[in-house]
N, C-alpha and C positions, 0 to 999 in steps of 0.2 A: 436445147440441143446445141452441140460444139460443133459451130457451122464448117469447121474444116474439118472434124472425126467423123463429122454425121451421124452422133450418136444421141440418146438423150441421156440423162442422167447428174452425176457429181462429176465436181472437178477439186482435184486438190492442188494446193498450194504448200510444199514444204521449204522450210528455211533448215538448215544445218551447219555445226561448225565442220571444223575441215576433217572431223575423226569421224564423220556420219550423223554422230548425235543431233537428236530431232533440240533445234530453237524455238522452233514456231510453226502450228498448223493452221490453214484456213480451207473449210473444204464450203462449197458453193455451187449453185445450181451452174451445170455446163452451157445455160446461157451468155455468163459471165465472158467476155472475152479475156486472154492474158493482162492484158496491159493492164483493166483494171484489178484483176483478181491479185497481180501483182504487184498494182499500188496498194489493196486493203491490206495482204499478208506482210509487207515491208513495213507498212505505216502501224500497224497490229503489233509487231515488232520491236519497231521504234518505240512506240510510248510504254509499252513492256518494260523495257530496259532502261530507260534514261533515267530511272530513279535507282536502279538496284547497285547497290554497296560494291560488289566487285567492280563496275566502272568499267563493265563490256560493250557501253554506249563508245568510252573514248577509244579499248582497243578494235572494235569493230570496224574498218576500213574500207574492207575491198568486199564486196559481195559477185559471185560469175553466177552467168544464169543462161540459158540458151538462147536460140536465138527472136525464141517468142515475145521477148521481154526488151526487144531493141528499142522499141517507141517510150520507152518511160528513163532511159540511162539521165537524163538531162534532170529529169524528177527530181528522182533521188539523188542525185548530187547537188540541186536548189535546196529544196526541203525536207533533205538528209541528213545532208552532207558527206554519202558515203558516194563510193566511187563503183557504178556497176558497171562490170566486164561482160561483156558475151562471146561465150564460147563459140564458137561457127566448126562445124562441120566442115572438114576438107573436100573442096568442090568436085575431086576427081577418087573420092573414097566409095566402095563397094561394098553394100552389107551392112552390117553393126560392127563398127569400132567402139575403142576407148578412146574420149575424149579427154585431154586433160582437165581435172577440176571438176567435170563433168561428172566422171564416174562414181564421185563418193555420196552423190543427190540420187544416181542411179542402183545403187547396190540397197538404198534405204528404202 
């Protein structure tokens, strides 16, 4: 169960470049909190990619993610090396907005 949805079930974990396209999926028992669901699908990722010929391991940089994924930014820039941004919600925003960065993991 996803102790903050209070639900039971799956959880997914999607990775995309900035056109939407799916990188990488990991889906998981909603026991999973973020943080680590988020280091398996990054690290899932990683070893993915650091052998593949186009060399998306070296353009790959900046990864945004919300703000559920705050406790791991230091991670993945030790045993990344990539640099994760989190998007935050504007603290005096009403409703469902469009987040920058945000919306293109939201439309997928």
């Amino acid at each position: 169960m996803d102790v903050h949805k209070q639900t039971p079930g799956r959880k997914r974990h999607i990775i995309t470049d900035t056109l939407g396209l799916i990188l990488f999926v990991m889906v998981h028992s909603a026991g999973i909190q973020d943080g680590l669901g988020g280091r398996l699908v990054l690290r899932g990722l990683f070893d993915r990619i650091k052998g593949v010929s186009n060399n998306l391991h070296t353009r790959l940089t900046t990864i945004w993610a919300d703000g559920a994924y705050a406790g791991i930014v230091e991670w993945v820039k030790l045993m990344l090396g990539w640099t994760l941004e989190i998007v935050l919600r504007p603290a005096k925003a009403k409703g469902w907005i469009v987040l920058p960065r945000r919306w293109v993991i939201e439309r997928t």
